[in-house]
C-alpha positions in Angstrom: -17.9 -73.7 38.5 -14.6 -73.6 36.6 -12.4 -76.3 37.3 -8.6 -74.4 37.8 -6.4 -77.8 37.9 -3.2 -75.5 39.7 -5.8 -74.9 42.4 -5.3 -75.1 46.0 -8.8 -76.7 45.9 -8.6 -78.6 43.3 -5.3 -80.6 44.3 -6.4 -81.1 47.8 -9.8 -83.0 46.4 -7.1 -85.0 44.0 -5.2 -85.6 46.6 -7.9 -86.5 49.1 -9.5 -88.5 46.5 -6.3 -90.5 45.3 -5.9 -91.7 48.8 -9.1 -92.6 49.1 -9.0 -94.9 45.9 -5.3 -95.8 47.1 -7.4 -96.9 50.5 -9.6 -99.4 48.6 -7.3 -100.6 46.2 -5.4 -102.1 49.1 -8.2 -103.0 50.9 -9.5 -105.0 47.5 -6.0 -106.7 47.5 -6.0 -107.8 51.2 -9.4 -109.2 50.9 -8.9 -110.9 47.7 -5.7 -111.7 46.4 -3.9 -112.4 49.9 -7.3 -113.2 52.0 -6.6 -117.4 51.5 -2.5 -116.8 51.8 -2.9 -114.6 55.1 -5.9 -117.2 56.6 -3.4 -119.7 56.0 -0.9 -118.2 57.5 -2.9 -117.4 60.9 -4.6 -121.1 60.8 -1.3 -122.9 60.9 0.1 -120.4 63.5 -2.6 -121.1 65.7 -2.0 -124.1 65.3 1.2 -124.6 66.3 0.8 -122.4 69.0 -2.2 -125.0 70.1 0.2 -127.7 70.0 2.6 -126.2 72.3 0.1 -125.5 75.1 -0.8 -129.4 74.6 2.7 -130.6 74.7 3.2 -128.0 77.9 0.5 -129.2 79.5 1.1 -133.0 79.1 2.1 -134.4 82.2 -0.9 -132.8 83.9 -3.8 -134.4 84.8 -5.7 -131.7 83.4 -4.3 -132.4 79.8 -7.8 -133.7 78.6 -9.2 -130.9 79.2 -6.9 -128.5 78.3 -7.1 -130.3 74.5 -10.7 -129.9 74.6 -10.8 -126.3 75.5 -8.0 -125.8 72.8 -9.6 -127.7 70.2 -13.1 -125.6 70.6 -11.1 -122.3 70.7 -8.8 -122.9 67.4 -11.5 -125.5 65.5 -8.7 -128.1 65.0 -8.3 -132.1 65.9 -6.5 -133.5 68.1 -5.1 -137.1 68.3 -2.9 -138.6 71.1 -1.8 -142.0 70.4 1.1 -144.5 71.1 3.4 -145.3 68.2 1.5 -148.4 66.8 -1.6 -146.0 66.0 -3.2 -146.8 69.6 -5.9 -144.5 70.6 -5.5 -142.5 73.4 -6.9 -139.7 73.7 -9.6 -137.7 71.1 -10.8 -134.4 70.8 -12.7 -131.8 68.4 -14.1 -128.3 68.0 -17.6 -130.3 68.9 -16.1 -132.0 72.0 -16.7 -135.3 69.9 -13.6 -137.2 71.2 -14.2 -140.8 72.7 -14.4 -139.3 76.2 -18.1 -138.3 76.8 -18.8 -135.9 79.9 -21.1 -137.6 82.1 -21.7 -136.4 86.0 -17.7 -137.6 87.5 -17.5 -140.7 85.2 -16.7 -141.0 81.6 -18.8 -143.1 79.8 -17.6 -145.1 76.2 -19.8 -145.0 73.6 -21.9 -148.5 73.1 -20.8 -149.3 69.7 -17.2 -149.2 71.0 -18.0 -151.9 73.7 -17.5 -155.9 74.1 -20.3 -156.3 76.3 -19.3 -154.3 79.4 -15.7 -154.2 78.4 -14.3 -151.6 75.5 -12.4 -152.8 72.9 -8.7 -152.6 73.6 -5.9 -151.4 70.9 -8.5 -151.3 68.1 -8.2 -147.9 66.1 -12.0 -147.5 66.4 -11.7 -146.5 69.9 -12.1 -143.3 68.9 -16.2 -141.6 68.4 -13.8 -139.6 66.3 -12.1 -142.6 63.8 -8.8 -141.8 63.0 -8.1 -139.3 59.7 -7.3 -140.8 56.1 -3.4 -140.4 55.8 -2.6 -141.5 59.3 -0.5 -144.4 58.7 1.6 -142.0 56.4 1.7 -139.6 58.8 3.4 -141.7 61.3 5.6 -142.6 58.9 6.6 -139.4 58.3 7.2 -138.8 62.3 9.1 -141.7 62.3 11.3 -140.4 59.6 11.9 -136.7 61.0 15.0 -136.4 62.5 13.9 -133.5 64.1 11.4 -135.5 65.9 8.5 -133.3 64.3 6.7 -132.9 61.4 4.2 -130.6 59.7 3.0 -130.4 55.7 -0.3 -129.8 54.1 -2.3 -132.5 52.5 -5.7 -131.8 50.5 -6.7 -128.9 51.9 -5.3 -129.6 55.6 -2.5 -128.9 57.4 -0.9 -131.3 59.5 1.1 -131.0 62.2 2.9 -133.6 64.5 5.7 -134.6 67.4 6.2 -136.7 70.1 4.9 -136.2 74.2 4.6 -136.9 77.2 1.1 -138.1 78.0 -0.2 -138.4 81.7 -1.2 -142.0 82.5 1.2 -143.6 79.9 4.1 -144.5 80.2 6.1 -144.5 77.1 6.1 -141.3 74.5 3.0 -140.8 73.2 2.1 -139.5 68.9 0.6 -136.0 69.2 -1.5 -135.3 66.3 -2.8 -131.8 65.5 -4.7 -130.6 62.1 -7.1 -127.9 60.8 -8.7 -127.4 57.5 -7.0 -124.6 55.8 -9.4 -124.3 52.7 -12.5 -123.1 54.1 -12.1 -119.7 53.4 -12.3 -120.4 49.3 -16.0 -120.3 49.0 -16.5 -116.8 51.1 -14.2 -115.3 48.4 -16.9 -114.8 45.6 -18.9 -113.2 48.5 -17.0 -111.2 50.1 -15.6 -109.7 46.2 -19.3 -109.1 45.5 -19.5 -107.2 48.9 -16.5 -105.4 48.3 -17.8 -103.9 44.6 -20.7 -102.6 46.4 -19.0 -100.9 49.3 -16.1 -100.0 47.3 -18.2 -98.5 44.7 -20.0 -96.6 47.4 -17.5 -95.7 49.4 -15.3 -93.8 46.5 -18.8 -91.8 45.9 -19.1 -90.4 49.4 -15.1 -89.6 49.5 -14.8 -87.7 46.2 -17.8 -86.1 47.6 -16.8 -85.6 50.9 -12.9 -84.9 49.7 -14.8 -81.9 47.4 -16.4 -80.2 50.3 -13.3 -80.3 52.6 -11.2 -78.9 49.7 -13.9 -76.1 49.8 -13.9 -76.0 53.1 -9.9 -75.6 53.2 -10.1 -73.2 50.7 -12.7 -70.6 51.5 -10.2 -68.9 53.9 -6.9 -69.6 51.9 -8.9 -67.6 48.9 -9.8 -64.7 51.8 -6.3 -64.6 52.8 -5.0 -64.2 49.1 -7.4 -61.5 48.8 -6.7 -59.5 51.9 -2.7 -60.2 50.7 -3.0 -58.3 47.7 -4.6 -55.2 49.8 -1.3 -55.0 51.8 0.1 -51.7 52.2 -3.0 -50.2 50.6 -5.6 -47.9 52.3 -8.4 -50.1 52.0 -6.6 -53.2 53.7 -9.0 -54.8 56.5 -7.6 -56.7 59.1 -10.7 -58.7 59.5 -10.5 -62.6 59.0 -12.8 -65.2 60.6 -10.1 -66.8 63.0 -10.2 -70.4 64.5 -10.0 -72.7 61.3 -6.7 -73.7 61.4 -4.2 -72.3 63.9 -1.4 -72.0 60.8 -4.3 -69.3 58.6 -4.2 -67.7 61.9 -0.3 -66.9 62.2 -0.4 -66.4 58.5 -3.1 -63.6 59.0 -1.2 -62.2 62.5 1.9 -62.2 59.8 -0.2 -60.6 57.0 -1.6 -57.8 59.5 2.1 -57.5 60.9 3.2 -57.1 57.0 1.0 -54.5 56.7 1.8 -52.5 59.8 5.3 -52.3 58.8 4.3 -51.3 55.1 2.4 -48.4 57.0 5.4 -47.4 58.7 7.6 -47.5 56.0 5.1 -45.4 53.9 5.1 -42.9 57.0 8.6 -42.6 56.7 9.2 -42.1 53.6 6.2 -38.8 53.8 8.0 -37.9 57.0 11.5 -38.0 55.0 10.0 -35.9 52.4 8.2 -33.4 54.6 11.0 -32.8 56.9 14.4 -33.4 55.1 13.2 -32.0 52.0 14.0 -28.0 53.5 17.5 -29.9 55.2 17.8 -31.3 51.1 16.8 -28.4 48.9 19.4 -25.7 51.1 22.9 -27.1 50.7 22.3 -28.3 46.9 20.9 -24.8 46.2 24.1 -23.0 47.9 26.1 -25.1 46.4 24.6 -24.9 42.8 25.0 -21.2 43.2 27.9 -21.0 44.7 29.2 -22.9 42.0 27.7 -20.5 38.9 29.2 -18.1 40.9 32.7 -19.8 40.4 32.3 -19.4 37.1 30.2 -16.0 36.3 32.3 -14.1 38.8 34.6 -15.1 40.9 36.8 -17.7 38.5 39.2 -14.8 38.1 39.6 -13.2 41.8 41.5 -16.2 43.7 40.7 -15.0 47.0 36.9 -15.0 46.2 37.0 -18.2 44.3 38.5 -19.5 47.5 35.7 -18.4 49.8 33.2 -19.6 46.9 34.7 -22.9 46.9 35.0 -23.4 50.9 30.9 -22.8 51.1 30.6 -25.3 48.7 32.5 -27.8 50.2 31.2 -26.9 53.7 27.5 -27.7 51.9 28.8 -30.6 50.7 29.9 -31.7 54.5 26.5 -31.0 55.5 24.2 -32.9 52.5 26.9 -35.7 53.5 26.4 -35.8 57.3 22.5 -35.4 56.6 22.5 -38.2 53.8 24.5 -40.9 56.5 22.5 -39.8 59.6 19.1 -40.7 57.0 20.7 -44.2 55.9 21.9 -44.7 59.9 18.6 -44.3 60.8 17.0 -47.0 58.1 19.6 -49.0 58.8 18.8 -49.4 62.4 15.0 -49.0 62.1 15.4 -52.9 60.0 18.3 -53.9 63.1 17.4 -56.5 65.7 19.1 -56.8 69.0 22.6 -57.0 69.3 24.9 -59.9 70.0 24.2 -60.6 73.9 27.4 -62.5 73.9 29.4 -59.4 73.1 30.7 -57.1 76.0 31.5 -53.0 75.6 33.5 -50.9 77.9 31.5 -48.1 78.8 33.9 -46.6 80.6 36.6 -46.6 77.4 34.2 -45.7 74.9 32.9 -42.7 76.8 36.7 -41.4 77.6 37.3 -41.7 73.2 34.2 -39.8 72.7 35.3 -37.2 75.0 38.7 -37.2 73.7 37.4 -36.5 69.9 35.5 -33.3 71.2 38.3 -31.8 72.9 40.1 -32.4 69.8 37.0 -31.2 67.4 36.3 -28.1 69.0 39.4 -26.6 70.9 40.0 -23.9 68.3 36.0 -23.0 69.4 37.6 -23.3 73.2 34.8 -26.2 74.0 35.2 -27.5 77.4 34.5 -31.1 78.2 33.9 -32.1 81.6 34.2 -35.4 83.0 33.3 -37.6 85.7 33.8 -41.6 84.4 34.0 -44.6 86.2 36.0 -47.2 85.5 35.6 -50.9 84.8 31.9 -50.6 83.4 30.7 -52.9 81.0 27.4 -53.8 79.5 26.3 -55.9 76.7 26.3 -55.3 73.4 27.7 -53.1 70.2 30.3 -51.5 71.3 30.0 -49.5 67.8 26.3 -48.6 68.6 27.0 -47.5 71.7 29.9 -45.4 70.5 27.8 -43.4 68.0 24.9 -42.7 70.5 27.1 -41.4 73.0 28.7 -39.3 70.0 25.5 -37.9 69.3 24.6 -37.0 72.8 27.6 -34.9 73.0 27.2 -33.7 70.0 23.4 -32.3 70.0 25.1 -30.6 73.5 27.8 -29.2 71.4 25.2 -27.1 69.5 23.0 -25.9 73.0 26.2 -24.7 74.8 25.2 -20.9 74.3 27.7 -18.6 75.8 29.1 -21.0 78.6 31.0 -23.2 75.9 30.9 -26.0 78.7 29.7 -29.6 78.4 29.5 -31.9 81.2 29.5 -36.1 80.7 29.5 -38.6 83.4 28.5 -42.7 83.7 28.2 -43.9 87.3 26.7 -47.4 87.7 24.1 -48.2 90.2 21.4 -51.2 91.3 22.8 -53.4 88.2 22.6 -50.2 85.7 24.9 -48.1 84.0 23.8 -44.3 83.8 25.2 -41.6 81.3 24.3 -37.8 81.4 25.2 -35.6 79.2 24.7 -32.1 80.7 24.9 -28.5 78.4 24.1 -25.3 80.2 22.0 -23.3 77.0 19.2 -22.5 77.0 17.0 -25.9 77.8 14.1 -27.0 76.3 10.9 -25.8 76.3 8.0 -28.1 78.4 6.4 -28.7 75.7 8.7 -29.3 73.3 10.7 -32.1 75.8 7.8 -34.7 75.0 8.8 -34.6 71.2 12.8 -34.3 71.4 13.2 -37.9 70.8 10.9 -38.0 67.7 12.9 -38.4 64.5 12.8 -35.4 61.8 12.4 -33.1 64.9 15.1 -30.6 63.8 16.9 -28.3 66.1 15.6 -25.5 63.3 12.2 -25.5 65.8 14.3 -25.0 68.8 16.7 -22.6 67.3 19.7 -25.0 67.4 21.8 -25.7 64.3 21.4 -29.5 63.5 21.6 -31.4 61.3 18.9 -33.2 60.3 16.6 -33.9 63.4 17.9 -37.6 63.2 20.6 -37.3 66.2 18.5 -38.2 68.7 15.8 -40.3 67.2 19.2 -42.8 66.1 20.2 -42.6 70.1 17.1 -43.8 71.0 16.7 -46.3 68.7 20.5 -47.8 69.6 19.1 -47.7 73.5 16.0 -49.3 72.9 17.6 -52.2 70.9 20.0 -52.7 73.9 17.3 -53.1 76.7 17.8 -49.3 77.8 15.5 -46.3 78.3 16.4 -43.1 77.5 15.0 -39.5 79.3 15.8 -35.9 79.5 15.4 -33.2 82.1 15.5 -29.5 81.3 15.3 -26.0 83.0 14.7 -23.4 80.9 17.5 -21.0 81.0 19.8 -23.5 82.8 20.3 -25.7 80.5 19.7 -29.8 80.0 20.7 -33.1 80.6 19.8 -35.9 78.8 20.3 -39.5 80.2 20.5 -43.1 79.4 20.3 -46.2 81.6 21.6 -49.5 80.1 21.7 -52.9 81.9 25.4 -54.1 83.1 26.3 -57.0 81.7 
């Protein structure tokens, strides 16, 4: 297999495989380097902690065996004596001390015995004798002015203070130590244990670290494969889901990709297919129009002017058809509006109306209206504007012979409701299904638009408000088309 350093795969198994060695390399460290500092450290902190239960626990007559269990539990010794070095009390991690248990009595050891009597004050009465150094080590308790003292001596650390002892009376010399060195000799084995495992344990992880890289990779590879099929005819939406739940969105977001690639590709066939015709008509009047100009008419003023007025009504029209088109894009890529924003229904529809009476009174247009006041929705107040515009306007061209319009917004169960009523012809049943389908020109029902984009853009400017548009239509008696928006 070729090795591709830049490699998804290939970086996650370096990756994997660095932390692994990273792992060890610590590991080696902490079990070599700092093993005897961080033994120390925890010997002579339970040590001290030891001591404190002892001098807690003093004036109990429990003490004895508190220092026992403590000494057994931490493997440390314990002395309690009186300043002058006096025995009292004993006590190892083998429960040597002088105090031997023995049913309720305690019994001395033989060898520590005048006859039936023990030796008093004698620094042998102690099973345990007392450690090499102690003479110093008083001296240095005696020095402290802390009343404490602790240091390490040949391998052991030593800790001591003053307390109160039950049964004597004065302050008694608490004595506490542990051997801090005994971790020296399991170095060597524990390094020679640590090759072994470390040695296998970096096999099995850049093993291991290979086949999860693999494992990772597999459906990253499938997913770059299906990527580069996007938008073509042989893309497969197929993916093995359930690896990771981030390969799943990225597939949802590659087969979401595509969609819209498919929709855009249908639109742009659509936008040949239908506004080719709408295209091709005005440019071709115009061009001849225009050769007219100057074969024929150039010298006849009054011609040249009638020339020149079908030009620049062509013109008009390749405009109007050319902003509806990049209206319509421009609102097919639009999200939602501003919620925050408000729109006065009620005003905007009254401006609307007001511009057709002004547009068409030389063609003696008659706009009726019935408008409430004081109703607002959310949203573009623009948008709204322009779909309202369009209504009116599509009803413009469907008058026939009445010349009459009708508009009117009423508000009802937390909805505002516009119609917009002409009194033409109508629209044929079948046909009523399709009249908000973009490119469906007016040239299929006779009409004179534009471009087929009018309504498609008023749908499109409803739907991204949280509105539903529908029509009604009675052949011969004209229709009414109507929106319902939310109030804000």
């Amino acid at each position: 297999m070729k090795i591709r350093p830049r490699s998804f795969r290939f970086k996650l198994w370096a990756y994997f495989a660095l932390f692994t060695a990273l792992i060890f390399t610590v590991l080696w460290l902490l079990q070599t380097v700092f093993l005897q500092s961080f033994y120390e450290a925890m010997l002579i902190s339970n040590t001290k902690k030891a001591a404190e239960k002892i001098i807690s626990a003093g004036s109990s007559s429990t003490i004895n065996d508190t220092i026992d269990e403590l000494t057994y539990d931490n493997s440390i010794l314990v002395f309690i004596t009186a300043e002058d070095g006096s025995v009292l009390f004993s006590s190892d991690q083998f429960k040597g001390g002088k105090r031997v248990r023995g049913g309720d009595q305690d019994r001395i050891p033989p060898e520590l015995t005048d006859g039936d009597k023990p030796i008093a004050n004698d620094r042998r009465m102690n099973y345990r004798m007392l450690p090499e150094g102690y003479d110093d080590f008083l001296q240095r308790l005696g020095d402290s002015e802390s009343g404490e003292v602790q240091y390490s001596a040949d391998s052991v650390f030593v800790y001591g203070t003053y307390m109160d002892y039950y049964g004597s009376d004065d302050k008694a010399v608490l004595y506490v130590s542990t051997t801090i060195d005994t971790v020296g000799p399991s170095v060597t084995i524990i390094s020679m244990q640590l090759v072994w495992v470390t040695a296998l344990s970096l096999i099995i992880g850049f093993v291991l670290s290979w086949f999860i890289a693999k494992r990772f990779s597999v459906p990253l590879d499938k997913l770059g494969e299906k990527a580069k099929r996007v938008g073509d005819d042989d893309y497969s939406p197929d993916f093995r889901r359930g690896f990771c739940r981030e390969l799943d969105e990225l597939n949802d977001t590659l087969d979401s990709t595509n969609e819209k690639l498919i929709r855009s590709k249908d639109f742009q066939m659509e936008l040949l297919a239908n506004v080719s015709h709408d295209l091709r008509t005005p440019l071709t009047m115009i061009k001849g129009y225009s050769e007219m100009i100057r074969d024929i008419s150039w010298s006849d003023e009054e011609q040249c002017a009638e020339d020149l007025a079908v030009i620049i009504k062509e013109a008009d029209r390749l405009t109007a058809l050319v902003n509806e088109i990049l209206e319509y894009s421009e609102l097919q890529s639009d999200t939602l509006p501003d919620t925050d924003e408000e729109a006065d229904l009620s005003a905007l529809m009254n401006r609307v109306a007001d511009t057709f009476d002004t547009l068409y009174k030389t063609e003696k247009l008659v706009v009726e209206r019935s408008i409430d006041e004081g109703i607002i929705v959310k949203g573009s107040a623009a948008r709204l504007e322009r779909a309202v515009y369009n209504l009116l306007d599509n009803a413009s061209r469907h008058t026939g012979e009445s010349r009459r319009v009708r508009v009117s917004l009423t508000a009802r169960a937390g909805r505002a409701r516009i119609e917009v009523t002409d009194f033409g012809a109508g629209i044929a049943e079948g046909e009523i299904e399709h009249i908000w389908d973009r490119y469906y020109t007016s040239r299929q029902r006779g009409g004179k638009g534009v471009s087929g984009l009018g309504l498609a853009i008023v749908k499109r400017i409803v739907t991204l408000h949280g509105g539903e548009c529908s029509v009604s239509s009675q052949q011969g008696k004209g229709s009414t088309f109507i929106i319902e928006l939310p109030l804000a």
